[in-house]
PLY file of the C-alpha trace (Angstrom):
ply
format ascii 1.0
element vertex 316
property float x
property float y
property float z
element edge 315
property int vertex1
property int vertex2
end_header
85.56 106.59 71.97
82.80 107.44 74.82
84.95 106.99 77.69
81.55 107.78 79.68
80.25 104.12 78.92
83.56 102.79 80.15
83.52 104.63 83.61
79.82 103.60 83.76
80.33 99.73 83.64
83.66 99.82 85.81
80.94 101.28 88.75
78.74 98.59 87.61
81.31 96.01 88.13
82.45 97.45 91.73
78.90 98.03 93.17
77.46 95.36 91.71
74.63 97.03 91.69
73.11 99.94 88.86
71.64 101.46 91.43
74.61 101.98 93.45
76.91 102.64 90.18
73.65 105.71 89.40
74.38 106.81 93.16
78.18 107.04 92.88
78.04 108.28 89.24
75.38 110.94 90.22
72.76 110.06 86.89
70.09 108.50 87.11
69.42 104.80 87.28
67.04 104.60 84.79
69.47 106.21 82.21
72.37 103.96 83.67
70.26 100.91 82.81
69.70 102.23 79.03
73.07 103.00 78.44
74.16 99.34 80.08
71.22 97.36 77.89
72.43 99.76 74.31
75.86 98.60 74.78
74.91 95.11 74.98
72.90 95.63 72.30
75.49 96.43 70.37
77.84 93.60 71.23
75.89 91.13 71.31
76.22 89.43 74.10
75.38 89.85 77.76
78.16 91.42 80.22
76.77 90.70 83.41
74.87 87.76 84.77
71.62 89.38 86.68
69.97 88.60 89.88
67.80 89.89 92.93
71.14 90.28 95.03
73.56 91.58 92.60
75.01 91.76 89.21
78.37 89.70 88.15
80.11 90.14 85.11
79.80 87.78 82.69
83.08 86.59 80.73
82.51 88.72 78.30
82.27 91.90 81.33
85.33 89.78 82.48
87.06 91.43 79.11
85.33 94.71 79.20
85.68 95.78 82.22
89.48 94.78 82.63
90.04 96.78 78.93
88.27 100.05 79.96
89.91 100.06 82.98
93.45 99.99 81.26
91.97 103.12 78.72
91.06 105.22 81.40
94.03 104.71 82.69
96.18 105.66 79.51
94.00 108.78 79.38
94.43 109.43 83.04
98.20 109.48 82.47
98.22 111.32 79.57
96.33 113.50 81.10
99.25 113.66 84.22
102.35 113.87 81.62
100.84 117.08 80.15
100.43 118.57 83.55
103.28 117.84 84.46
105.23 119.76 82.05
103.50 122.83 83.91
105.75 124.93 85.98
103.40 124.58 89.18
101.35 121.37 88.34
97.44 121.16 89.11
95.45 118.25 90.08
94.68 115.48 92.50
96.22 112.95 94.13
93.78 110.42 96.47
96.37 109.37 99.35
95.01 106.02 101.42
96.26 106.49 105.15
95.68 104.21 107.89
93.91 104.61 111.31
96.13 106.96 113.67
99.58 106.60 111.70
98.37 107.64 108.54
96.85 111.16 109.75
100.38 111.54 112.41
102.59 110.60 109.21
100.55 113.03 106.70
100.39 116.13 109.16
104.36 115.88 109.35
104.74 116.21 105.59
101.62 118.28 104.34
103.60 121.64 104.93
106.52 120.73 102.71
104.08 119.20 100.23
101.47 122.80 100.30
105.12 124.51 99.79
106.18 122.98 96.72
102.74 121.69 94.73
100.61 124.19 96.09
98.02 123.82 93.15
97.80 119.90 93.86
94.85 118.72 96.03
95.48 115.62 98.23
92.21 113.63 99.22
92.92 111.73 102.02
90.73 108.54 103.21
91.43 106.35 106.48
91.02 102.59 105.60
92.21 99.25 106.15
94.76 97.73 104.65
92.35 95.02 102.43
90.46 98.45 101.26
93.06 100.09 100.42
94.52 97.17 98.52
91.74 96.82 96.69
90.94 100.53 96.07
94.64 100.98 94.20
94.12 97.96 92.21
91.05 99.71 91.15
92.11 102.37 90.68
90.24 104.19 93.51
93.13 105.28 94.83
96.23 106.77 93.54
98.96 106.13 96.40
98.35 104.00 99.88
100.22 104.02 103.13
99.87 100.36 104.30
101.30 98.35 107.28
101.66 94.89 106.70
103.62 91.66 107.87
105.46 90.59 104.57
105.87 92.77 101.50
103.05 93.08 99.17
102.98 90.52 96.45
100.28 91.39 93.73
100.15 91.67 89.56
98.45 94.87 89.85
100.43 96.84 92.25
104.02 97.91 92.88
105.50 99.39 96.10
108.03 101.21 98.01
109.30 99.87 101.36
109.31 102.62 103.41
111.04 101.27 107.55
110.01 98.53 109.47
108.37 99.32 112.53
108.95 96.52 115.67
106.16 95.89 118.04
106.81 95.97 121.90
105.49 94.09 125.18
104.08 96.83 127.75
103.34 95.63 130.83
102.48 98.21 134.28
104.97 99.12 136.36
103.98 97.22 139.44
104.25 94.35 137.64
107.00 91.90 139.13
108.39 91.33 135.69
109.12 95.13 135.05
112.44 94.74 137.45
114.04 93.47 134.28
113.17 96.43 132.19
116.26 98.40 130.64
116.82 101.76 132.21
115.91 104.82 130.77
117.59 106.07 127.57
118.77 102.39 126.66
117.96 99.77 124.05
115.11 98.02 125.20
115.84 94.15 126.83
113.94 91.10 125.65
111.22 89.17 127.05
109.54 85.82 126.78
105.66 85.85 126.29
105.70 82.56 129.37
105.92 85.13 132.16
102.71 86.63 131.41
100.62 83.85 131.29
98.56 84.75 133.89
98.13 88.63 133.32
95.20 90.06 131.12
96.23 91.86 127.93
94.38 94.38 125.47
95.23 93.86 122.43
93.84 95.45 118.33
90.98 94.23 117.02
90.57 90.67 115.63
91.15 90.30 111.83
93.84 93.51 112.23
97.08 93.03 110.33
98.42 93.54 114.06
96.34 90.73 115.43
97.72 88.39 112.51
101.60 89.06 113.80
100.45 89.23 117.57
98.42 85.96 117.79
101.20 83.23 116.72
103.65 84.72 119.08
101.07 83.34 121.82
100.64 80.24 119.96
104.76 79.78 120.14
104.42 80.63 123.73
102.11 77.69 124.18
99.03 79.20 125.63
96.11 81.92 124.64
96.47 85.39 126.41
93.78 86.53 128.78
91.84 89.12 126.06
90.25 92.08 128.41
90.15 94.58 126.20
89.99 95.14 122.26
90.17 98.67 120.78
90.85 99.81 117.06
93.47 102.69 118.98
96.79 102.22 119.58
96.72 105.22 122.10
94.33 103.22 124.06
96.55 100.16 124.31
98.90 102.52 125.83
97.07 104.20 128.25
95.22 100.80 129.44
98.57 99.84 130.17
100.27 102.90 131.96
97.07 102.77 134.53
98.04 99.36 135.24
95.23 97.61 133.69
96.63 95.34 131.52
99.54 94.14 129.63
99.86 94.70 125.78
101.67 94.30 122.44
101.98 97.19 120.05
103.62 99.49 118.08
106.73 101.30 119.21
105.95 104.55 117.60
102.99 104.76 119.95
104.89 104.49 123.55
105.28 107.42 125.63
107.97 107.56 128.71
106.27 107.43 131.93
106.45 106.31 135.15
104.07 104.03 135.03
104.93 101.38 132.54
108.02 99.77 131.18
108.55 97.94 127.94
110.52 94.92 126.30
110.95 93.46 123.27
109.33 89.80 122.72
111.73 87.34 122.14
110.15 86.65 118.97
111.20 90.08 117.30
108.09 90.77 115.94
107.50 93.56 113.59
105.55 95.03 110.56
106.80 96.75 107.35
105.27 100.26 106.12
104.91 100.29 102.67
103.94 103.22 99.86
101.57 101.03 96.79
100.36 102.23 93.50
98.67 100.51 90.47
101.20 99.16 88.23
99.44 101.50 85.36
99.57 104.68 87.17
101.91 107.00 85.94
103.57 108.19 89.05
103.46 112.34 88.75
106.55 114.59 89.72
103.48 115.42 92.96
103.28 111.59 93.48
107.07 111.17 93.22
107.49 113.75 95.89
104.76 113.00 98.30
106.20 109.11 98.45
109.88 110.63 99.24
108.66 113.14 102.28
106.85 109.93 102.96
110.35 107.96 102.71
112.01 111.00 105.15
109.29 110.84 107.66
109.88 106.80 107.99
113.44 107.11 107.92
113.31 109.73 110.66
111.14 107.84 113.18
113.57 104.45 112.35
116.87 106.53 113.47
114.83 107.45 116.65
113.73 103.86 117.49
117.28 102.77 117.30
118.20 105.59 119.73
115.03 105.47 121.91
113.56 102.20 121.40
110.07 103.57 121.18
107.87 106.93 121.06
108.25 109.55 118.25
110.40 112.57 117.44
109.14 115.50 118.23
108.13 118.04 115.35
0 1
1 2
2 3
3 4
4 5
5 6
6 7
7 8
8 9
9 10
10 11
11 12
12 13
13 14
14 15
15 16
16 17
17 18
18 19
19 20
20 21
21 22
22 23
23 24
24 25
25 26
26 27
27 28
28 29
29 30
30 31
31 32
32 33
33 34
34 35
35 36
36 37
37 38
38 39
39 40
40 41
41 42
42 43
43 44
44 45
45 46
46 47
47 48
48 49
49 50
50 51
51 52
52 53
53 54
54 55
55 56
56 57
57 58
58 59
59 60
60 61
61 62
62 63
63 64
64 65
65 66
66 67
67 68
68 69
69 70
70 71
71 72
72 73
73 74
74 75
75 76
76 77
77 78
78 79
79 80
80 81
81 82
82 83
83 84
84 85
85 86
86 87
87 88
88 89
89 90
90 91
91 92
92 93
93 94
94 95
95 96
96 97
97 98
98 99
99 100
100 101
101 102
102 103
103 104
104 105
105 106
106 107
107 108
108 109
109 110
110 111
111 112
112 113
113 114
114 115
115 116
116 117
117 118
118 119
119 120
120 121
121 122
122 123
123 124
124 125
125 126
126 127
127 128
128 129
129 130
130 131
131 132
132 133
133 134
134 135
135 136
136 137
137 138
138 139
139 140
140 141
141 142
142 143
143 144
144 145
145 146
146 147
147 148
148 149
149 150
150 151
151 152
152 153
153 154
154 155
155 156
156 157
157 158
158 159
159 160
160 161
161 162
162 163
163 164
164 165
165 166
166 167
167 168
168 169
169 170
170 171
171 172
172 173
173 174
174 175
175 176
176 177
177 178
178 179
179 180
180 181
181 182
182 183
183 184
184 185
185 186
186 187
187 188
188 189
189 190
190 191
191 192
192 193
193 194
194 195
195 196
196 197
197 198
198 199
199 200
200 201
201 202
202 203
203 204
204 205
205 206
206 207
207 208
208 209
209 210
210 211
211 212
212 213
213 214
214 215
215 216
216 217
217 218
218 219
219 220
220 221
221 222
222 223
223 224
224 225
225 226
226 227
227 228
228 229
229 230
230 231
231 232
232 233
233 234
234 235
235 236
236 237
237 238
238 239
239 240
240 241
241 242
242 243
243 244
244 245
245 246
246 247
247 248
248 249
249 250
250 251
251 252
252 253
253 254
254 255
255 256
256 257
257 258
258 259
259 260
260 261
261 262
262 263
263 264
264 265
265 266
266 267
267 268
268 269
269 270
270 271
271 272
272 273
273 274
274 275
275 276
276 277
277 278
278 279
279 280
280 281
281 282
282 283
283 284
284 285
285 286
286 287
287 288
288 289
289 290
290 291
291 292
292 293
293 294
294 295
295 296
296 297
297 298
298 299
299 300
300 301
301 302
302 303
303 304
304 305
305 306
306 307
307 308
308 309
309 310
310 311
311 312
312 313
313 314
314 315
């Protein structure tokens, strides 16, 4: 079997595009179009509908494409079983990380991972959580660190719950409010969203998973929070707050002690879970079985210090 012809309409199928399938496939387009028309040609039948703006699969490509993507992945993971029988393993592992807790998680494990598979390669790319989704169901990806609300529920990928991670109210110092703050060095007290009606907040982005837990808290509170500030950083959030510019909502791994702000839990408890995903067909490699559990000890080390600090992260 070519498997060339299968990896060649897959790219078809994600860019949409030839010309974007000859750019990420590195022939040319002319030759990708040849090789595209000869295998229709030889089945018969049309696998993608053409237009100006793009190229959809046809139901035929429907059946193609879903096919060749299950071969190459049987000859991807025969590929992996053989390699792993190897004393010292080679190959490649593409790891999906999020913005800002994906690179702090990966730095904390990448040492113990060099140590033991030092002939394994990790590619790492930042994206969001829909990306990365969609790249392991693809098969794009190999492994993705994802923070989400509920667990992940899809027929292409499986997943291992790593800690759940609660989000805290921050609000300056100087604020009247912050009188009710627990003292240093214990558990955090609770606060309801109605005192802060009034105050200006920065929260993440619209259309973040962090925005879709935040924004019905202030829909149960009965009233929409004074937006001054939207950032795609969680270290901004925090220092916005500790220069007493605003009030926020965000992740307790990201809160320093200072003198300048104190925090609270919402009432509402609200929280995400961090998750490990993979493709249901990917063989999981004795290098991707030990990369999700350092990924499992980091998670499991920053939960024991929440529930001794409340917020902020161990130091290394």
């Amino acid at each position: 079997m070519n498997f060339k012809i299968l990896e060649y309409i897959v790219a078809i199928a994600e860019t949409g595009s030839v010309t974007k399938a000859a750019d990420r496939l590195f022939i040319s387009q002319s030759g990708l179009n040849q090789q595209l028309i000869k295998l229709e040609t030889e089945l018969g039948t049309p696998l993608f509908h053409r237009s100006k703006k793009e190229m959809r699969p046809t139901h035929a490509g429907l059946i193609y494409i879903e096919n060749a993507r299950r071969i190459l992945k049987m000859a991807q993971n025969c590929v992996s079983q053989i390699n792993d029988l190897s004393e010292n393993p080679r190959g490649t592992i593409s790891y999906g990380l999020p913005y800002e807790h994906g690179a702090d998680l990966f730095i904390s494990i990448a040492k113990d991972f060099s140590h033991a598979f030092p002939n394994v390669t990790i590619t790492l790319t930042e994206q969001t959580v829909k990306e990365m989704e969609n790249n392991v169901q693809t098969d794009r990806l190999d492994l993705a660190f994802v923070m989400v609300k509920n667990k992940p529920s899809s027929r292409y990928f499986d997943c291992v719950h790593l800690c759940t991670e609660r989000l805290v109210l921050g609000i300056p110092r100087k604020h009247p409010m912050a009188q009710y703050a627990a003292p240093t060095g214990k558990p955090l007290n609770t606060m309801d969203l109605k005192h802060f009606k009034n105050d200006p907040f920065a929260f993440m982005f619209s259309g973040s998973t962090m925005r879709s837990i935040i924004d019905p808290l202030f829909e149960e509170a009965g009233y929409l929070p004074k937006i001054r500030y939207e950032t795609h950083m969680n270290n901004v959030l925090y220092r916005l707050v500790s220069n007493g510019l605003c009030c926020t909502i965000m992740p307790q791994s990201y809160v320093q002690k200072d003198n300048s702000s104190v925090w609270f839990y919402p009432d509402q408890i609200p929280s995400w879970e961090w998750y490990i995903i993979f493709s249901k067909d990917h063989m999981l490699t004795s290098a991707d079985k030990y990369l999700i559990q350092l990924s499992l000890n980091y998670a499991r080390k920053m939960k024991d210090y929440w529930d001794q600090h409340g917020f902020g992260a161990p130091a290394d």
